[in-house]
PDB file of N, CA, C and O in Angstrom:
ATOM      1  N   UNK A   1     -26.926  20.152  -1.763  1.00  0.00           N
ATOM      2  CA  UNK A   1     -26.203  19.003  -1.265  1.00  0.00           C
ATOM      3  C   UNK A   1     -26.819  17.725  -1.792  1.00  0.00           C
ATOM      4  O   UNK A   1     -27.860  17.459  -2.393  1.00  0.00           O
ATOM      5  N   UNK A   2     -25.636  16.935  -1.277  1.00  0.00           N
ATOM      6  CA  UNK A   2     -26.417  15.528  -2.368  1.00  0.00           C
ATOM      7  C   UNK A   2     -27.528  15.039  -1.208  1.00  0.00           C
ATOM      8  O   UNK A   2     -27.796  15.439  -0.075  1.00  0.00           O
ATOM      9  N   UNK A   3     -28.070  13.900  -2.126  1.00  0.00           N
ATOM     10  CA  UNK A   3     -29.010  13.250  -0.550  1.00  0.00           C
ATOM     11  C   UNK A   3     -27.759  12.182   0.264  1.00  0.00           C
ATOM     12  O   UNK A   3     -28.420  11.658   1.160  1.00  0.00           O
ATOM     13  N   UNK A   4     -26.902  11.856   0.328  1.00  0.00           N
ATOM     14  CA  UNK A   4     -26.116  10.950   0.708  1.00  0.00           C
ATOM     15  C   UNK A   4     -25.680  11.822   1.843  1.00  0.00           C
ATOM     16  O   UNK A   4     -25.785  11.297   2.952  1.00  0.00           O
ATOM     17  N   UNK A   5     -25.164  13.168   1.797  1.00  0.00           N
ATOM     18  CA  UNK A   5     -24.769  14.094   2.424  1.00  0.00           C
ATOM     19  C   UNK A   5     -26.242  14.252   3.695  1.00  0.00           C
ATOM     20  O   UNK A   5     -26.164  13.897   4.872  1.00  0.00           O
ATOM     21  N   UNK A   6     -27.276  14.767   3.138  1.00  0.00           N
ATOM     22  CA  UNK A   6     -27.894  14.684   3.885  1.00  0.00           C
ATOM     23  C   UNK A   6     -28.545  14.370   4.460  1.00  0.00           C
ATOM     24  O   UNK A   6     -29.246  15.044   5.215  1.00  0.00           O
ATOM     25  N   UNK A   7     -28.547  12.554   4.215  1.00  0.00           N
ATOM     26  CA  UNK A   7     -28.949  11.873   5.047  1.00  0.00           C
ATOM     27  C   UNK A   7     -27.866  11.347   6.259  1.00  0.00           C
ATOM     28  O   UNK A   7     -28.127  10.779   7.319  1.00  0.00           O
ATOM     29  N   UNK A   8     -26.578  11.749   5.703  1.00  0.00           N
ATOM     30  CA  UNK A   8     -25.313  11.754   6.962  1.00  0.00           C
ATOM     31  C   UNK A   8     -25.838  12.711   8.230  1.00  0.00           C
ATOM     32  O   UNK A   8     -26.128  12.453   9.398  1.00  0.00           O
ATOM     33  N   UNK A   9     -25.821  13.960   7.422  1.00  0.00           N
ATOM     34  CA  UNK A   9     -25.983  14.763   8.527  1.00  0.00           C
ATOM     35  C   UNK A   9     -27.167  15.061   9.562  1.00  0.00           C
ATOM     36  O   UNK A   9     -27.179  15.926  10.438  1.00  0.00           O
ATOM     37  N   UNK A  10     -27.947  14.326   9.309  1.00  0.00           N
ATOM     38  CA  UNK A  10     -29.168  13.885  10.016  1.00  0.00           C
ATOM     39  C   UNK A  10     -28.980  12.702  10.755  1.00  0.00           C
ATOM     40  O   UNK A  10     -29.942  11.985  11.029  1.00  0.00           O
ATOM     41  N   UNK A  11     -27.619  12.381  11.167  1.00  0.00           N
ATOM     42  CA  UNK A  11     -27.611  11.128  11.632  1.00  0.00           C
ATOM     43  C   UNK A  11     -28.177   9.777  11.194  1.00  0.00           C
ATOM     44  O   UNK A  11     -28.167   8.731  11.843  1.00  0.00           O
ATOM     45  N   UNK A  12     -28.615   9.969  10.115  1.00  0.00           N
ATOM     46  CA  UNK A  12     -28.882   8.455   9.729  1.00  0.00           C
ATOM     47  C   UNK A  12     -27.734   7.483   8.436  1.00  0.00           C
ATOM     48  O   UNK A  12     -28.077   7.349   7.261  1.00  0.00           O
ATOM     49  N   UNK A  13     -26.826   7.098   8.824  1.00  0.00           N
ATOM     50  CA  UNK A  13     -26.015   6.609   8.289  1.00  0.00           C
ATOM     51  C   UNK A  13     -26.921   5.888   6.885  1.00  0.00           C
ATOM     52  O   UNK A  13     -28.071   5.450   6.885  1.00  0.00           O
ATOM     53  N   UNK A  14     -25.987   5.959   5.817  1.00  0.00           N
ATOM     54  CA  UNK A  14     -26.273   5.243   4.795  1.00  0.00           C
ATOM     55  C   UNK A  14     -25.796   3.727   4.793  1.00  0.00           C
ATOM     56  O   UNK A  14     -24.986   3.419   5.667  1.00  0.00           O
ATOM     57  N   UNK A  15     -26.163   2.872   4.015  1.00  0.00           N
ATOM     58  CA  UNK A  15     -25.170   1.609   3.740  1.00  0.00           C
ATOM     59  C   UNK A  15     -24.088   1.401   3.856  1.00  0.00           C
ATOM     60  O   UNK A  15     -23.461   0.713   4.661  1.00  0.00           O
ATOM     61  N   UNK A  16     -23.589   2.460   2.408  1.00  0.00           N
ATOM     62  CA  UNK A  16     -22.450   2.770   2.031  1.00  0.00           C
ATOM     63  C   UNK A  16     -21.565   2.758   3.120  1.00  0.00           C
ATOM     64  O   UNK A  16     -20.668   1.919   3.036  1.00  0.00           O
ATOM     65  N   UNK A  17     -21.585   3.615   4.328  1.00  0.00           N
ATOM     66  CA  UNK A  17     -21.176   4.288   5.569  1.00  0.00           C
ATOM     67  C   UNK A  17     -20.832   2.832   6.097  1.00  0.00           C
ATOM     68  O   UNK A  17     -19.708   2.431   6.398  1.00  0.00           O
ATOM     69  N   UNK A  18     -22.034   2.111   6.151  1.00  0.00           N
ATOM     70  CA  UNK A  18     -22.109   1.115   7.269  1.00  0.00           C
ATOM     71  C   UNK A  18     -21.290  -0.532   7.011  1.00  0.00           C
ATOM     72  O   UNK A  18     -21.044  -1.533   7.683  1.00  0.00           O
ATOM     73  N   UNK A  19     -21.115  -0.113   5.814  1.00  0.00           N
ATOM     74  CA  UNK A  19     -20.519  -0.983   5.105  1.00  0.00           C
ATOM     75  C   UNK A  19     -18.837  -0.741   5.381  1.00  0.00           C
ATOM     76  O   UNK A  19     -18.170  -1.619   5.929  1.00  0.00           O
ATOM     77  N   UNK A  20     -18.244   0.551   4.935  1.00  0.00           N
ATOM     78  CA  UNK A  20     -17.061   1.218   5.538  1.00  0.00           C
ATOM     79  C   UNK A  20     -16.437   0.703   6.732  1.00  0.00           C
ATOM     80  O   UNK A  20     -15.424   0.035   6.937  1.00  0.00           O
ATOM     81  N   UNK A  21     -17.672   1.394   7.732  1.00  0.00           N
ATOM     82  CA  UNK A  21     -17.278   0.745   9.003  1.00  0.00           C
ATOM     83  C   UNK A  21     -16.692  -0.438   9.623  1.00  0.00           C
ATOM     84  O   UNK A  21     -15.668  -0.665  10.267  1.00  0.00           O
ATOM     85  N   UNK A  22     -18.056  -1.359   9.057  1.00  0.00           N
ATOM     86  CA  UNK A  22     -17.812  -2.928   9.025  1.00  0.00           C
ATOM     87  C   UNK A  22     -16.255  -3.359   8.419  1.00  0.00           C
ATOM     88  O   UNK A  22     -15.404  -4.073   8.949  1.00  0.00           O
ATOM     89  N   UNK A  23     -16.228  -2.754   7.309  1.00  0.00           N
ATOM     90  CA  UNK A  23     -14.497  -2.854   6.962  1.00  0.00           C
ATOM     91  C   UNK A  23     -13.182  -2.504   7.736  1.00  0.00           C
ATOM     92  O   UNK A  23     -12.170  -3.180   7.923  1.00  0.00           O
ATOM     93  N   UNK A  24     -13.438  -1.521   8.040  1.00  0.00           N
ATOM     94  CA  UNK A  24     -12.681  -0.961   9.054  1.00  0.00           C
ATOM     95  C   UNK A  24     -12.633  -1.850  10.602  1.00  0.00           C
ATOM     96  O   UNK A  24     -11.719  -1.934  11.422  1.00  0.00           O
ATOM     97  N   UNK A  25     -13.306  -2.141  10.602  1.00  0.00           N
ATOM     98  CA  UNK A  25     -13.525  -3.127  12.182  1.00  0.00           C
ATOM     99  C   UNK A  25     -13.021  -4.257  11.864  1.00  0.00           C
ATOM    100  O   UNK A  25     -12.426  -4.910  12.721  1.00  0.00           O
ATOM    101  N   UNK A  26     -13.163  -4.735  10.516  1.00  0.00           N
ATOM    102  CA  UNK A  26     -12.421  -6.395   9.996  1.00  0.00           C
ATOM    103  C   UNK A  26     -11.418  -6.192  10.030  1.00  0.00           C
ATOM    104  O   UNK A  26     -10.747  -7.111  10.500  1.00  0.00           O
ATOM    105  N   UNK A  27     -10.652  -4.938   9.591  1.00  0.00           N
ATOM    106  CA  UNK A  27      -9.275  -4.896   9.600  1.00  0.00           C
ATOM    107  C   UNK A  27      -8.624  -4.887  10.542  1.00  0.00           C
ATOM    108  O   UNK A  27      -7.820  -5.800  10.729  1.00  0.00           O
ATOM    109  N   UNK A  28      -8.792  -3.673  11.587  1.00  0.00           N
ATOM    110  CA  UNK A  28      -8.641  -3.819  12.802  1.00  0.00           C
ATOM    111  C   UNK A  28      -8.208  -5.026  13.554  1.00  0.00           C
ATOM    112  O   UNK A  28      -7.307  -5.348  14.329  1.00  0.00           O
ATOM    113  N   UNK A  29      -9.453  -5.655  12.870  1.00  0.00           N
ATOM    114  CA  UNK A  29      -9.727  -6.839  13.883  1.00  0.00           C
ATOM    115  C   UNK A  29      -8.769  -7.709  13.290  1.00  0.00           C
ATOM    116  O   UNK A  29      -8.344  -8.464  14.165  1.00  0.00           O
ATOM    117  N   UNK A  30      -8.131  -7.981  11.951  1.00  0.00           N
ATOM    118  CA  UNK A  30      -7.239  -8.754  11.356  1.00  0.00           C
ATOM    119  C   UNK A  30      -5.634  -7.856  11.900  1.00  0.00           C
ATOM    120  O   UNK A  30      -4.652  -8.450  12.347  1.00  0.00           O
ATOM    121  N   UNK A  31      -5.696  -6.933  11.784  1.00  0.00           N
ATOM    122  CA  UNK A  31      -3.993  -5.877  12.626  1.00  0.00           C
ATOM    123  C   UNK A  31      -4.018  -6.339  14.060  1.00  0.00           C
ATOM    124  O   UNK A  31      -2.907  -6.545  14.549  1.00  0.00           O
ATOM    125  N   UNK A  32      -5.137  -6.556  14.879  1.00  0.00           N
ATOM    126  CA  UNK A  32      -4.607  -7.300  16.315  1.00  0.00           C
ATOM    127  C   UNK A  32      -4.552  -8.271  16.020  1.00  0.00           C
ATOM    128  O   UNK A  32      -3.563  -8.575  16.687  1.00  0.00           O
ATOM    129  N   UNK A  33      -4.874  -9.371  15.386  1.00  0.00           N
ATOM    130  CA  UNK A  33      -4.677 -10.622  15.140  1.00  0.00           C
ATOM    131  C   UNK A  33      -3.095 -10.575  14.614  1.00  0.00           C
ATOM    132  O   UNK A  33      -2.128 -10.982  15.259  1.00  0.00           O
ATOM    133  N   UNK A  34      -3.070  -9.977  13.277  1.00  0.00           N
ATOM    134  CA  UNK A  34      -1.316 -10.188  12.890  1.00  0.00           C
ATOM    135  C   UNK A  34      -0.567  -9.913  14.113  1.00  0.00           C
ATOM    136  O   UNK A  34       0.244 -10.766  14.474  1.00  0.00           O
ATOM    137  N   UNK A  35      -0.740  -8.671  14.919  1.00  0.00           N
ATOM    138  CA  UNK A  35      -0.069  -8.689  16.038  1.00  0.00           C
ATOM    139  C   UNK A  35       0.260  -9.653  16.977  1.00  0.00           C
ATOM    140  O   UNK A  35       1.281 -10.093  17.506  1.00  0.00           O
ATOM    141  N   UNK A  36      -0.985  -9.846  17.011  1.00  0.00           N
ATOM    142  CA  UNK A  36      -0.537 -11.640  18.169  1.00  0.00           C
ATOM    143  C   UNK A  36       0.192 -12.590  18.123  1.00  0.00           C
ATOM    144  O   UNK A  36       0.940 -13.101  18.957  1.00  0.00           O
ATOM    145  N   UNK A  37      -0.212 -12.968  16.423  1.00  0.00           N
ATOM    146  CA  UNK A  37       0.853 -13.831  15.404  1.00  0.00           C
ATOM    147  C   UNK A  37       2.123 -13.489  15.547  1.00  0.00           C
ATOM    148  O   UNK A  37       2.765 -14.534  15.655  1.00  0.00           O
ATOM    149  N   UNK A  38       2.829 -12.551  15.604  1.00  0.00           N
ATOM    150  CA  UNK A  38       3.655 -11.837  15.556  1.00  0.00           C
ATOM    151  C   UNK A  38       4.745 -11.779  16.353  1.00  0.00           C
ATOM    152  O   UNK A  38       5.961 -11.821  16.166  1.00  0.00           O
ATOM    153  N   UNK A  39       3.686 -11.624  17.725  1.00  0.00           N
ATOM    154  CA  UNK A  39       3.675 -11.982  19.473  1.00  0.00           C
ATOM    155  C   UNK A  39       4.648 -13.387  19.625  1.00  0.00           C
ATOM    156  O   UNK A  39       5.684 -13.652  20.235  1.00  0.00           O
ATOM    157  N   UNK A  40       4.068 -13.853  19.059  1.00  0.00           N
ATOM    158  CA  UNK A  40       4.163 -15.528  19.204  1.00  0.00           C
ATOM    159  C   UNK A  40       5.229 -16.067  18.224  1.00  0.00           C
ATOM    160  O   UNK A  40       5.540 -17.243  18.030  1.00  0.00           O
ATOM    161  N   UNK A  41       5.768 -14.840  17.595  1.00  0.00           N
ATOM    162  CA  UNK A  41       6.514 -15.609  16.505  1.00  0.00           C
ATOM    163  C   UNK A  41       7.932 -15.387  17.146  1.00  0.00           C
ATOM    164  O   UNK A  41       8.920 -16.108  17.283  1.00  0.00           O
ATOM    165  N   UNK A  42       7.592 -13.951  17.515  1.00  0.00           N
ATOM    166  CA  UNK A  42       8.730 -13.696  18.150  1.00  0.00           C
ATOM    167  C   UNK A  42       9.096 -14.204  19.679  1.00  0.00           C
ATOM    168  O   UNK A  42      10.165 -13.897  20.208  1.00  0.00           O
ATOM    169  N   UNK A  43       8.341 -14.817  20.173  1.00  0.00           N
ATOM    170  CA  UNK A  43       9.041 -15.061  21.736  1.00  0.00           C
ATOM    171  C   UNK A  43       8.826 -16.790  21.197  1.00  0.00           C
ATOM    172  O   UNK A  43       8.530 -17.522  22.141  1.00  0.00           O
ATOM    173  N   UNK A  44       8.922 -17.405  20.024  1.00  0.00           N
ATOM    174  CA  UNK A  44       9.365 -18.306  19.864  1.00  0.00           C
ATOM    175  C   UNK A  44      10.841 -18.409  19.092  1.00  0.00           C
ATOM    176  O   UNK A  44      11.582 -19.382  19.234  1.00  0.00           O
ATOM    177  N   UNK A  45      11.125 -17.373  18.339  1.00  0.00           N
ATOM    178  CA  UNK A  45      12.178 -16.953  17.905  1.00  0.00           C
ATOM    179  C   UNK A  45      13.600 -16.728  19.061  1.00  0.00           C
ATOM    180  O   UNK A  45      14.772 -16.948  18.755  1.00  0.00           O
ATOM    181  N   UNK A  46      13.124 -16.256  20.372  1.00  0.00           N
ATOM    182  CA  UNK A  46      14.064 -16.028  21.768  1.00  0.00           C
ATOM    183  C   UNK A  46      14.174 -17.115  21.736  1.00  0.00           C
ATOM    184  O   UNK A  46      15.180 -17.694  21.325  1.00  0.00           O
ATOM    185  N   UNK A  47      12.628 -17.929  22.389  1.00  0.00           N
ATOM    186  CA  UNK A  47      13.367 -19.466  22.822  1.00  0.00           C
ATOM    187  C   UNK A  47      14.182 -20.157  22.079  1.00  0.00           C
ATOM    188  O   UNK A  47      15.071 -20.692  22.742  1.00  0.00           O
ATOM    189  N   UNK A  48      14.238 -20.405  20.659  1.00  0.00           N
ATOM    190  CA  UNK A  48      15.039 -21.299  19.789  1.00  0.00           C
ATOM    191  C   UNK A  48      16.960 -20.363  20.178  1.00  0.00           C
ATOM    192  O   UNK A  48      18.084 -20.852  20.296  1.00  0.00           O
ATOM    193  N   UNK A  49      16.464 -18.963  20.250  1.00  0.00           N
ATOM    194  CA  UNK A  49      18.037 -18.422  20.516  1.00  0.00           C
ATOM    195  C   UNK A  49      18.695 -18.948  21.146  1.00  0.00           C
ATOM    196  O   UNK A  49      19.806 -19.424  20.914  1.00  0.00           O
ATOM    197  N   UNK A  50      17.667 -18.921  22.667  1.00  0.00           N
ATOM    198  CA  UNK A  50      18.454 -19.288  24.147  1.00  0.00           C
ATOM    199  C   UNK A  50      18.514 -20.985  23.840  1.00  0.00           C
ATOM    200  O   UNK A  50      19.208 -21.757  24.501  1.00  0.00           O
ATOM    201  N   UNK A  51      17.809 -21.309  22.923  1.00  0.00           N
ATOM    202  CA  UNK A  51      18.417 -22.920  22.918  1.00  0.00           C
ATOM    203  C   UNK A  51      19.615 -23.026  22.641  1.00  0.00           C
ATOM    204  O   UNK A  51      20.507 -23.573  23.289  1.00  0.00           O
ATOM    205  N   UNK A  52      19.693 -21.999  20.736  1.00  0.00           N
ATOM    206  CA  UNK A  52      21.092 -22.624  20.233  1.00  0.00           C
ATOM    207  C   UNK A  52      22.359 -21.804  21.444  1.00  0.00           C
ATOM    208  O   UNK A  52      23.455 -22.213  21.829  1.00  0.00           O
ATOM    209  N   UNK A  53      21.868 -20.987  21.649  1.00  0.00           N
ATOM    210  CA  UNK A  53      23.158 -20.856  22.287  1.00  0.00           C
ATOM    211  C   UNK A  53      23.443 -21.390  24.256  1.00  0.00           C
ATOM    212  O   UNK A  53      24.420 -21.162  24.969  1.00  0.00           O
ATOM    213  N   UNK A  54      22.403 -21.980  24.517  1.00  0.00           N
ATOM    214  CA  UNK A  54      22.543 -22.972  25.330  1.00  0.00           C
ATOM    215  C   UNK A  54      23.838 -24.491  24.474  1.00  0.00           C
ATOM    216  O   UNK A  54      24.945 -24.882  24.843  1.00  0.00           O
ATOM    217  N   UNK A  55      23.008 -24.882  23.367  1.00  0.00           N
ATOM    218  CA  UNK A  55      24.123 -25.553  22.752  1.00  0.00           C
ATOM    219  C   UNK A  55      25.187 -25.337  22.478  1.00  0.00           C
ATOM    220  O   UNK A  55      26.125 -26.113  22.661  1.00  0.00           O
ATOM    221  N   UNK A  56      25.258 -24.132  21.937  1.00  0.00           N
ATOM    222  CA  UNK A  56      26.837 -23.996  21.446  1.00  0.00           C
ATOM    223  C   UNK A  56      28.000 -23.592  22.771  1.00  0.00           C
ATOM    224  O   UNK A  56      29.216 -23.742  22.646  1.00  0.00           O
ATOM    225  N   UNK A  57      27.347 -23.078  23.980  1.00  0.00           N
ATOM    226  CA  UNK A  57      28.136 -23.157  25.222  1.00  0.00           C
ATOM    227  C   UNK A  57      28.746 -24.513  25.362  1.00  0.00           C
ATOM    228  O   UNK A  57      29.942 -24.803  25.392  1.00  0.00           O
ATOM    229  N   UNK A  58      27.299 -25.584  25.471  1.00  0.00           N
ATOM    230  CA  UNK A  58      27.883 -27.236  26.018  1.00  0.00           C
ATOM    231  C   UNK A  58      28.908 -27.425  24.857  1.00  0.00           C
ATOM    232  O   UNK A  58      30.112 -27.506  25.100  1.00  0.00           O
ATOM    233  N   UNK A  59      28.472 -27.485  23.757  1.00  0.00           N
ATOM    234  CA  UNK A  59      30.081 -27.610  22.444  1.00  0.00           C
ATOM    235  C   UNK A  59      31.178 -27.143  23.148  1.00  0.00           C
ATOM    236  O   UNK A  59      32.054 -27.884  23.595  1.00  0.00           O
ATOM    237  N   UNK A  60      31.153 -25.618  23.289  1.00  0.00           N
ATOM    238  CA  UNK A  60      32.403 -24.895  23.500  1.00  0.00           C
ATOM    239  C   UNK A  60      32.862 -25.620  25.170  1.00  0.00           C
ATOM    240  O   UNK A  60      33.949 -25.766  25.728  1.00  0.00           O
ATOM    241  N   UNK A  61      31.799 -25.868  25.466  1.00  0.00           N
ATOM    242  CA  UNK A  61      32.330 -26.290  26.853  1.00  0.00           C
ATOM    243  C   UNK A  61      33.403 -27.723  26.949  1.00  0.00           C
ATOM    244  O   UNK A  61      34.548 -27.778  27.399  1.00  0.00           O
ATOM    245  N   UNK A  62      32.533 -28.839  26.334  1.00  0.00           N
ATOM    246  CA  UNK A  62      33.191 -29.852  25.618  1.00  0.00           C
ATOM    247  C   UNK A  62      34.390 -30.320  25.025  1.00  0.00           C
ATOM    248  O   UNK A  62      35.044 -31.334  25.268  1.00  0.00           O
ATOM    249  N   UNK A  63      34.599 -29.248  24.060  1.00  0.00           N
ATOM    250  CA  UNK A  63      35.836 -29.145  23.253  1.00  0.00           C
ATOM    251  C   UNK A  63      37.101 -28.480  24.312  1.00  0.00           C
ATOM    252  O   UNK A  63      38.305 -28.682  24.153  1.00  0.00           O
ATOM    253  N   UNK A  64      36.531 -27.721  25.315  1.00  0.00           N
ATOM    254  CA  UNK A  64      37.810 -27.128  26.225  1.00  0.00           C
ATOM    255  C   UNK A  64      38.127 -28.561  26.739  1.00  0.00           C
ATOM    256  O   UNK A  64      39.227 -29.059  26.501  1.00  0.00           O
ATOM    257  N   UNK A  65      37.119 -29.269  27.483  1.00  0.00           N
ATOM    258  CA  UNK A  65      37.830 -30.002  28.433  1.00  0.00           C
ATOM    259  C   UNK A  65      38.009 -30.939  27.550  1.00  0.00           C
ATOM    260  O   UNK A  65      38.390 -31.824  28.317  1.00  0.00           O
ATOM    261  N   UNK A  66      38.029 -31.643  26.030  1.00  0.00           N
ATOM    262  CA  UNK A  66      39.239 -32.576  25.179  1.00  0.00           C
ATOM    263  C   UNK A  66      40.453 -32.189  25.473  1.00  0.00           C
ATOM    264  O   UNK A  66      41.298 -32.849  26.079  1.00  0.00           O
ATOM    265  N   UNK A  67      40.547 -31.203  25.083  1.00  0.00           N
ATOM    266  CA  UNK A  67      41.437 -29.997  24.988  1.00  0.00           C
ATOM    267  C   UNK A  67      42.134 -30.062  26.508  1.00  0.00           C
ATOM    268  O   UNK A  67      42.951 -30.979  26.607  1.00  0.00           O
ATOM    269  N   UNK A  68      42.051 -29.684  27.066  1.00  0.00           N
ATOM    270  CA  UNK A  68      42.675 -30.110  28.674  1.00  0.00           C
ATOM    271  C   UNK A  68      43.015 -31.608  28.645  1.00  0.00           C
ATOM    272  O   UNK A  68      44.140 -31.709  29.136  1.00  0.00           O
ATOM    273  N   UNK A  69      42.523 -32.887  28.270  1.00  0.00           N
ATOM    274  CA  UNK A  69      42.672 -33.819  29.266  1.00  0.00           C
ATOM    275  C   UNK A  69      43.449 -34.312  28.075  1.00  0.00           C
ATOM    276  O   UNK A  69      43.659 -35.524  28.123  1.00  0.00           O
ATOM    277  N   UNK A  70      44.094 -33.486  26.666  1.00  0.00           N
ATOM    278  CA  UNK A  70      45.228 -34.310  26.151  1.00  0.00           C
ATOM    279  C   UNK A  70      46.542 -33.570  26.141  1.00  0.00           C
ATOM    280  O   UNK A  70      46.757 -32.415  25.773  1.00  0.00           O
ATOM    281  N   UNK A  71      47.531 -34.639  26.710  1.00  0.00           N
ATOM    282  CA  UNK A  71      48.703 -34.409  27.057  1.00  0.00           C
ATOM    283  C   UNK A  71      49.244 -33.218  26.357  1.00  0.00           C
ATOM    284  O   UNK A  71      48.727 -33.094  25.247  1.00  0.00           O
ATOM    285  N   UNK A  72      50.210 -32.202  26.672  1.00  0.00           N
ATOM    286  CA  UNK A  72      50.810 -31.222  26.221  1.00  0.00           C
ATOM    287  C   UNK A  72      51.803 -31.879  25.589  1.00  0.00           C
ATOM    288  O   UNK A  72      52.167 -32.959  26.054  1.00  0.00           O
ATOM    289  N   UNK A  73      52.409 -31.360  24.441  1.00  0.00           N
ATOM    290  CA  UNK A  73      53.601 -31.531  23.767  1.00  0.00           C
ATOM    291  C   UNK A  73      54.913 -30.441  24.539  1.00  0.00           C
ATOM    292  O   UNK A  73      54.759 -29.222  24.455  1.00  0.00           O
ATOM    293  N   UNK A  74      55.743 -30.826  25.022  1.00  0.00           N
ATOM    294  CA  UNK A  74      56.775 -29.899  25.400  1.00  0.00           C
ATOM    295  C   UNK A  74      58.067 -29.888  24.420  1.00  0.00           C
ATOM    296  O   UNK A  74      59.010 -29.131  24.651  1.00  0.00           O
TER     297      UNK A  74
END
């Protein structure tokens, strides 16, 4: 076996190993972060929804009652 091998299996991690790790934990640690971002992108994305279509009700609402308060043609 190599020595890399068996200094694993003796429990004593190499660099190499420890270095891995450390990578693995940055990433991690950058995938909950995008997540959050993400979080936030999207429940700002709802609010702008429930805006526009808060607006486009008052429009539609608007345009009915023009619409009502001019005289009918018979």
């Amino acid at each position: 076996m190599s020595e890399k091998a068996s200094q694993t299996e003796k429990g004593q991690p190499n660099a190499e190993l420890q270095a891995i790790q450390r990578a693995s934990e940055a990433a991690a640690q950058a995938c909950q972060a995008t997540a959050r971002n993400t979080e936030r992108i999207l429940d700002e994305l709802r609010r702008l929804e429930r805006r526009v279509t808060s607006i486009e009700r008052a429009i539609d609402s608007r345009r009915r009652d023009k619409e009502n308060m001019r005289p009918r043609k018979m």
